[in-house]
C-alpha distance (Angstrom), angle and dihedral (degrees) to the residues before:
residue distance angle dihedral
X1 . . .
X2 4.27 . .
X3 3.79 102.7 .
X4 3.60 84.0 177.0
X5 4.01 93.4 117.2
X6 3.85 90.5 28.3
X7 4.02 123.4 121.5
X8 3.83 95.0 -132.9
X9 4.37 89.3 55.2
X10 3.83 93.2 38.0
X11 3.83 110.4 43.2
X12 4.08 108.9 92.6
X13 3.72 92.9 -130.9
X14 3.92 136.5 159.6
X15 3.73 131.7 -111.8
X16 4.22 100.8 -67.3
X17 4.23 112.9 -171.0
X18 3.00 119.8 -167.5
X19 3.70 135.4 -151.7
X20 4.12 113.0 -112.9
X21 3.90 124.0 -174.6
X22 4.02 92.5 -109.4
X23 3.74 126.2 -139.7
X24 3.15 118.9 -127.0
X25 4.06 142.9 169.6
X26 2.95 126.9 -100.8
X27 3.94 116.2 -126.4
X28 4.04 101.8 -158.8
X29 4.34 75.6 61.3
X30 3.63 98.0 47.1
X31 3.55 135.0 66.1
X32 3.55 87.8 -135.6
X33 4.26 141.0 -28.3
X34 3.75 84.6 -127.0
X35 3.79 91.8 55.1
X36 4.02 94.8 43.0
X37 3.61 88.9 55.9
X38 4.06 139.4 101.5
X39 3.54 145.7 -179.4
X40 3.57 119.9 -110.1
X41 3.61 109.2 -59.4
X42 4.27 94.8 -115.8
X43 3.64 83.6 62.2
X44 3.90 101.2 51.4
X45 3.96 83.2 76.3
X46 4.06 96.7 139.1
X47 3.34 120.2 81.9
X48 4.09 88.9 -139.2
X49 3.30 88.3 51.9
X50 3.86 91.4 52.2
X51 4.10 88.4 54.3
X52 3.46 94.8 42.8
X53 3.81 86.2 55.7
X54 3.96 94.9 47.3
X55 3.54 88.6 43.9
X56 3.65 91.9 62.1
X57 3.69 101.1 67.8
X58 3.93 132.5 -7.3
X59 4.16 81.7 -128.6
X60 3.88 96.6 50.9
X61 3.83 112.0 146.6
X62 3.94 89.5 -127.2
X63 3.68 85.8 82.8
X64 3.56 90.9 64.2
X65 3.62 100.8 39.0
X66 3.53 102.8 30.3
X67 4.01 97.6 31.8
X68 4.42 110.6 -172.6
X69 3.85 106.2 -142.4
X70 4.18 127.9 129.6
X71 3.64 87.1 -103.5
X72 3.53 152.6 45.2
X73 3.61 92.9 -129.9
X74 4.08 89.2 43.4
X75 3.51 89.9 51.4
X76 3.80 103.0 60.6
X77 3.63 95.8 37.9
X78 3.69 83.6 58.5
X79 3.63 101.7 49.2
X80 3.98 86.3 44.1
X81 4.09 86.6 53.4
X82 4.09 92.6 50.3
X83 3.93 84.4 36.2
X84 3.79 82.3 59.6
X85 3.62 106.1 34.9
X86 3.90 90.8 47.0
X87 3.97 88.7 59.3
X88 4.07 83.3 46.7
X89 3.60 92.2 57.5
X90 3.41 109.9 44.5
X91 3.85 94.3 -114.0
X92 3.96 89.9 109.1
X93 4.34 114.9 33.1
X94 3.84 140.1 172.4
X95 3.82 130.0 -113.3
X96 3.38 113.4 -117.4
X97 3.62 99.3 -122.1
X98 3.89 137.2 26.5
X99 3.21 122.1 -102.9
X100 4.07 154.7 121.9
X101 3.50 123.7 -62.7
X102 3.60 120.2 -147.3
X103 3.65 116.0 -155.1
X104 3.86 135.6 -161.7
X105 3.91 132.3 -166.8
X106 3.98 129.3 -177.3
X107 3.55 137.6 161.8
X108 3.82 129.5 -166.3
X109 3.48 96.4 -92.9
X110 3.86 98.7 62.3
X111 3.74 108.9 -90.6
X112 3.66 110.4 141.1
X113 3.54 123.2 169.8
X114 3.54 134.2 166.3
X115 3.69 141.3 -171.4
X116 4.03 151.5 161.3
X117 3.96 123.8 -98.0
X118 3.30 119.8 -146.8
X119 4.07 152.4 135.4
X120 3.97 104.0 -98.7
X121 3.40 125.1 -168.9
X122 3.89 121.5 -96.7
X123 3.27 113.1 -116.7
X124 4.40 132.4 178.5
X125 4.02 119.6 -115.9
X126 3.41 87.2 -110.2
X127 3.76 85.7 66.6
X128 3.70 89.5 62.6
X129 3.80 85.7 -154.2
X130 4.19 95.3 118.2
X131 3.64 110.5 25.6
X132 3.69 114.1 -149.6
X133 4.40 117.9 -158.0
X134 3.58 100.8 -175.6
X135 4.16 129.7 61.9
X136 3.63 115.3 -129.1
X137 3.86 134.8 -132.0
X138 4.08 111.6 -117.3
X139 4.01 94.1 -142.6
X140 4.11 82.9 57.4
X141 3.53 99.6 57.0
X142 3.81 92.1 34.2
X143 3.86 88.6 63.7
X144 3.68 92.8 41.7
X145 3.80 96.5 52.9
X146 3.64 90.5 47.6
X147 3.72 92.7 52.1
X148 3.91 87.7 57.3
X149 3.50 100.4 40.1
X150 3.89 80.8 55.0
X151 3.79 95.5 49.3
X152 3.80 92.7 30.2
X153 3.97 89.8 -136.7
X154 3.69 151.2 70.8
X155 3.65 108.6 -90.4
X156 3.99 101.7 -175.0
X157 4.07 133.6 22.8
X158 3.69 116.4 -112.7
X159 3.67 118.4 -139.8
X160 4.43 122.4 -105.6
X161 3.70 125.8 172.2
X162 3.50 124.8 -166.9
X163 3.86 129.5 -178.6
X164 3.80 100.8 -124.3
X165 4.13 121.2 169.5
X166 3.77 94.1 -79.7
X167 3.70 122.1 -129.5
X168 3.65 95.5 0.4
X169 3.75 97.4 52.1
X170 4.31 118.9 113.6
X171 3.70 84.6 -127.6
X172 3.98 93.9 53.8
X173 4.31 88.6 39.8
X174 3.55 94.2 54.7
X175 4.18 92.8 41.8
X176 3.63 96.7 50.4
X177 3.29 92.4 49.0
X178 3.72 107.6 44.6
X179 4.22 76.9 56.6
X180 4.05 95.1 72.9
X181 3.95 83.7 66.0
X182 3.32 128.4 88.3
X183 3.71 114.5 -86.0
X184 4.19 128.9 -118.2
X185 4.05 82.9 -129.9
X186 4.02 140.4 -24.5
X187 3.58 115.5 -158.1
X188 3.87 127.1 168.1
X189 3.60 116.9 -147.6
X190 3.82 135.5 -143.2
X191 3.42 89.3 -89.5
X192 3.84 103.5 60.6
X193 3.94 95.2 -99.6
X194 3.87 112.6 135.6
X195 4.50 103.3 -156.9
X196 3.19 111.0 -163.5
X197 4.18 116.8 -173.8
X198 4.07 127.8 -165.2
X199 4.12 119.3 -178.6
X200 3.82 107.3 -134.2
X201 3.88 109.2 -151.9
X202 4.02 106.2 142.5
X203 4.05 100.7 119.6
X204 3.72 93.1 -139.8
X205 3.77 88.5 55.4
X206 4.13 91.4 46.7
X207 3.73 89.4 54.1
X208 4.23 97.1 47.2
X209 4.08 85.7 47.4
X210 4.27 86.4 47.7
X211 3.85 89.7 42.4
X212 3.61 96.6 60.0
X213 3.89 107.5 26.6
X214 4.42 80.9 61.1
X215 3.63 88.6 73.5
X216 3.87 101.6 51.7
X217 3.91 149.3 60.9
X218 3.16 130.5 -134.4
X219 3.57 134.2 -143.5
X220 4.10 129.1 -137.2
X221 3.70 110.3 -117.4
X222 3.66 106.1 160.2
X223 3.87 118.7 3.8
X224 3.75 110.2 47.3
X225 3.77 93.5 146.9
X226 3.73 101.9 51.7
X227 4.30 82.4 42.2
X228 3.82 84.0 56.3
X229 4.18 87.3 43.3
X230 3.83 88.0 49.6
X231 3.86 91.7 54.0
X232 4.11 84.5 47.7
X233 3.52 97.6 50.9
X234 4.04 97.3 46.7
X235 3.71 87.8 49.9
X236 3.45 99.9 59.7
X237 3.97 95.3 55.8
X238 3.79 134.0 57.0
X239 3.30 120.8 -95.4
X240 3.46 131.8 -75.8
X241 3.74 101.2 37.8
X242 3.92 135.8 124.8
X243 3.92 84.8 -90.8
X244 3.32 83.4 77.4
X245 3.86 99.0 80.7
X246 3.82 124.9 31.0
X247 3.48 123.1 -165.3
X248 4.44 122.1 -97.3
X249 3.49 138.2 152.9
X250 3.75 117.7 -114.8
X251 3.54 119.0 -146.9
X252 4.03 127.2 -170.8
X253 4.11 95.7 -144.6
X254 3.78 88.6 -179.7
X255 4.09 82.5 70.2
X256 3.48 102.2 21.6
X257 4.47 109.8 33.5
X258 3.71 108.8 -152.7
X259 3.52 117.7 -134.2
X260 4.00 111.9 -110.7
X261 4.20 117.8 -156.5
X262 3.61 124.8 -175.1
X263 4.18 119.1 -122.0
X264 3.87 112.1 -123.7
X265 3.65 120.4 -143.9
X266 3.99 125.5 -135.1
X267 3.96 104.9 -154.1
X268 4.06 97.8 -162.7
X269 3.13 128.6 -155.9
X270 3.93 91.9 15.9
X271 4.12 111.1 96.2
X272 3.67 129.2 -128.2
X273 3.84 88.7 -119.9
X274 3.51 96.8 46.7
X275 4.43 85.6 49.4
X276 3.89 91.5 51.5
X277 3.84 99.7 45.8
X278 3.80 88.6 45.3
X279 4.03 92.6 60.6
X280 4.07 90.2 45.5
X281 4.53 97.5 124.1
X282 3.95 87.1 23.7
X283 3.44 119.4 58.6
X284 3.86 125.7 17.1
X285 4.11 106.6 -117.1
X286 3.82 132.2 -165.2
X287 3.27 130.0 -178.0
X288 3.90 117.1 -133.9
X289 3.49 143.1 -155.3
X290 3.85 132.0 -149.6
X291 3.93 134.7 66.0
X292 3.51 115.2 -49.1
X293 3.72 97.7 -101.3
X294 3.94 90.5 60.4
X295 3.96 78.1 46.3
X296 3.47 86.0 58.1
X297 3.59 104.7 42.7
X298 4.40 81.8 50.9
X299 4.05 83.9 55.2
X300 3.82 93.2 55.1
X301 3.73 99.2 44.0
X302 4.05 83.5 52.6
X303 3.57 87.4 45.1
X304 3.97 94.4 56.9
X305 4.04 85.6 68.0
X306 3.68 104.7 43.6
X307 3.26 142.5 -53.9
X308 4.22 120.0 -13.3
X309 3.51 136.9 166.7
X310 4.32 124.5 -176.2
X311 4.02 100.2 -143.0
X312 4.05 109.5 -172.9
X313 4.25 136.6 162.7
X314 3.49 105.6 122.8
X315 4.13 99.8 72.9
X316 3.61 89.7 -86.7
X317 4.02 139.4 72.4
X318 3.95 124.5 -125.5
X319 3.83 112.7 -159.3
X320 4.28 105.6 -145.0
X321 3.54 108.6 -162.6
X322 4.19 141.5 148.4
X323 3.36 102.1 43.7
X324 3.98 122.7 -150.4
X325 3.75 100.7 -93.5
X326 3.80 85.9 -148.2
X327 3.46 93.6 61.7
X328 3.39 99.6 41.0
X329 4.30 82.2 55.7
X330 3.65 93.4 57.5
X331 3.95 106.2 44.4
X332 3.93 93.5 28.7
X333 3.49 110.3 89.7
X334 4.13 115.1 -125.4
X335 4.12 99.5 -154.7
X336 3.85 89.8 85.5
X337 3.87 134.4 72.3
X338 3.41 122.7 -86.9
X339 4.06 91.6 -112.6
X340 4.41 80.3 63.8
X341 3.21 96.4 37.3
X342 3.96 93.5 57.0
X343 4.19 97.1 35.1
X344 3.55 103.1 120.9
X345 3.75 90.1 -135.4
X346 4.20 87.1 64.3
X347 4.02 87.6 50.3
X348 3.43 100.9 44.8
X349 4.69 84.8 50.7
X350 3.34 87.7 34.8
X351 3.52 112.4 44.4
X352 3.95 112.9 14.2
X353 4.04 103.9 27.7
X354 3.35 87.7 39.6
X355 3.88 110.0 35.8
X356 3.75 113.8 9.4
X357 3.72 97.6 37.1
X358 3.52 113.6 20.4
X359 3.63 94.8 -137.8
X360 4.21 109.3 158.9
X361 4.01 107.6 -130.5
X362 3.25 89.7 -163.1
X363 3.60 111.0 91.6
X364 3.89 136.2 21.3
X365 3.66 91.1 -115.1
X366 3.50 85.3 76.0
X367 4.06 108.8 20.3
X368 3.69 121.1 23.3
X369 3.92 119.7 -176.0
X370 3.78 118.6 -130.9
X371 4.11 129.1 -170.4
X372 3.78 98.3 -163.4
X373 3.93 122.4 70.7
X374 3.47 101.6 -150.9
X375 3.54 98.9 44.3
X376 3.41 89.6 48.9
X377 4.10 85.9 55.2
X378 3.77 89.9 55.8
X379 3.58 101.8 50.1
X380 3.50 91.2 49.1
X381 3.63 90.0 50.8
X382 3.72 100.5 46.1
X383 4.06 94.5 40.0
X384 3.69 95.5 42.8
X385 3.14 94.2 -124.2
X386 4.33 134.1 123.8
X387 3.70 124.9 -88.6
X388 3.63 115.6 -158.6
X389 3.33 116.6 -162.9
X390 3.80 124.3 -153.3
X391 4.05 133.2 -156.2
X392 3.81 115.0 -132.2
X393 3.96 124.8 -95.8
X394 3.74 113.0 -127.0
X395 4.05 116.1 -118.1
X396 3.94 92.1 -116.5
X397 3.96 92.4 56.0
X398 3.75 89.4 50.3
X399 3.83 92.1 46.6
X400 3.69 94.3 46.8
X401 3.66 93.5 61.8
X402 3.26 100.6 34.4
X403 4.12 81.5 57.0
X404 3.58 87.4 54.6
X405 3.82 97.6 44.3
X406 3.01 101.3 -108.2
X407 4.06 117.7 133.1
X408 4.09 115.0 -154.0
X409 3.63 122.3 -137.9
X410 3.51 120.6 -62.3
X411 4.20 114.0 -88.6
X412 3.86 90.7 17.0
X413 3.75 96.5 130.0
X414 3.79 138.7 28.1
X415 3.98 108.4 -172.8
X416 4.06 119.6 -177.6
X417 2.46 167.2 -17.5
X418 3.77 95.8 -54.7
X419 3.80 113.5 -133.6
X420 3.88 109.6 -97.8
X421 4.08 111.7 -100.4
X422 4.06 118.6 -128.7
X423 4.08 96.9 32.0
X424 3.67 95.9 103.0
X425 3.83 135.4 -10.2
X426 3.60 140.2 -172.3
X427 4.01 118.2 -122.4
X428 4.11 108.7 -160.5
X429 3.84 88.7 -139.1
X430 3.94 104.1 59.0
């Protein structure tokens, strides 16, 4: 359908959530809520992890999000069938009333963070209400739509951060102090997260949360496929329907930071010897010694002063630093800001994939994108092969250009922690 001339694409309105009557397990049919949950589907990308998830629990959310069948058609009626069946059963059931749901993570180290779920409006770039900073691949959001036009809900919470006014914000009042109740569950999961999860339903509370979120803009951290699949979905249907809404996390970084990793790359196929002698004339290299987190701590000093990358796969780490500004004028292009032009994700596409090694990013044959450093190390090592290592953005880079317009190389951030899959979903039909 063209919304183009349609209130809900052309009114300049603020971020509006939505209470939803969340699904939810239920633990007497469970084993336990840790067991029945998942990460965000886009990081279930092994198939051992996969079976170790299924494995877990009969009722794992991975069956829903990450259905096994010998087709793509197969696998979303399937996951619409247990989808359905679950509900049938018991295993799966509704709150009785809409609401909010505030939700708490922490790990052992410190790391709290806390946020509202909620359905928020869809709303068009032009809107600059949600602020995306990363393009998205069609096929991706193709297979997610159909998924939840199979299933006819939204299985998983994608991540939004927003820079509220700390602890003195409405937002922040109302969260912090819905968390001296008594929680709907707490679960810890397998990897030493404790998620905690409160229903907000007082009116007066709704209406301070509704207040406030109206005069800000969020920004995608984690979910910029299933944003894209929202914006899909709502534009096939006339207007008002429950595609209207799809279901996020909102987070108030100003209170509670995000952590923000770097992605590694894995150039197969293409040696580490072969990388370094490549950049000899271009980059300045040194080759260090030390554990890879002294390695690491070398790449972010080198990163405060331009652009650095660690590469490593022979036993060893090389430290690639101070590029040739001439190069870096002839293969970077010039119709970007400066803050793109000088990401170290847009130098390391532009320049050495591109230029200096001739590596094709466009395919995992060639490129494959890893979140963890040392396992990043190892496969490089064992597959002879090149592991570049990357040093994190910072949130207010990414939010600057994504205020601008301006979407950063794909795999440039990784901000979490992701919101745990399978602790509450919305169903289009309650």
């Amino acid at each position: 359908m063209n919304t183009a001339g349609h209130p809900e694409a052309t009114a300049r309105r603020g971020l509006e959530l939505t209470p939803f009557r969340g699904l939810r397990y239920d633990p007497d049919r469970v084993g336990s809520l840790a067991a029945v949950t998942s990460p965000p589907y886009d990081v279930v990308v092994r198939p051992d992890g996969l079976l170790h998830l299924e494995s877990a629990d009969p009722h794992n959310i991975v069956r829903l999000i990450l259905p096994q069948a010998a087709s793509p058609e197969a696998r979303n009626v399937q996951a619409a069938d247990t989808l359905r069946r679950w509900r049938a059963e018991g295993v799966l059931t509704a709150d009785s009333e809409p609401g909010l749901y505030v939700y708490e993570q922490r790990d052992g180290d410190g790391m709290l963070q806390r946020g509202i779920i909620g359905a928020l409006r869809v709303s068009d770039p032009s809107e600059q209400v949600v602020l995306p900073h990363e393009d998205v691949m069609p096929h991706v959001v193709a297979d997610r739509a159909a998924l939840m036009r199979a299933t006819r809900a939204n299985l998983e919470p994608l991540l939004l951060t927003y820079r509220g006014n700390g602890g003195t914000a409405a937002t922040t009042t109302v969260v912090e102090r819905t968390v001296e109740q008594p929680p709907l569950l707490s679960t810890t999961t397998e990897d030493g997260y404790c998620h905690r999860l409160w229903s907000l339903t007082d009116p007066d509370d709704l209406a301070r949360v509704r207040s406030e979120l109206a005069g800000h803009q969020a920004l995608i951290a984690d979910g910029h496929h299933r944003w894209a699949t929202y914006r899909t979905l709502r534009a096939e249907q006339s207007s008002p329907s429950p595609w209207d809404h799809g279901l996020v996390l909102l987070v108030d970084t100003a209170r509670y930071p995000l952590r923000v990793r770097a992605i590694h790359r894995l150039l197969h196929g293409f040696p580490l010897h072969a990388a370094v002698a490549a950049l000899d004339g271009h980059f300045r290299v040194r080759r260090l010694g030390g554990p890879l987190p002294r390695a690491m701590e070398d790449l972010a000093d080198a990163s405060a002063s331009g652009n650095a990358f660690l590469l490593a796969g022979d036993g060893a780490f090389h430290l690639v630093d101070r590029p040739d500004p001439a190069l870096l004028d002839r293969t970077v292009p010039t119709d970007r800001p400066r803050a793109w032009r000088t990401l170290d994700a847009t130098v390391l596409h532009a320049t050495l994939l591109a230029h200096v090694w001739r590596v094709p990013d466009d395919s995992a044959a060639h490129v494959s994108y890893i979140h963890d450093t040392a396992a990043t190390v190892e496969k490089a090592e064992r597959d002879g092969g090149t592991a570049v290592l990357m040093h994190p953005v910072r949130e207010e880079v990414v939010r600057e250009l994504a205020q601008l317009g301006v979407t950063m190389p794909r795999k440039s951030t990784s901000f979490g922690p992701k919101p745990a899959s399978g602790l509450v979903l919305r169903a289009l039909d309650l």
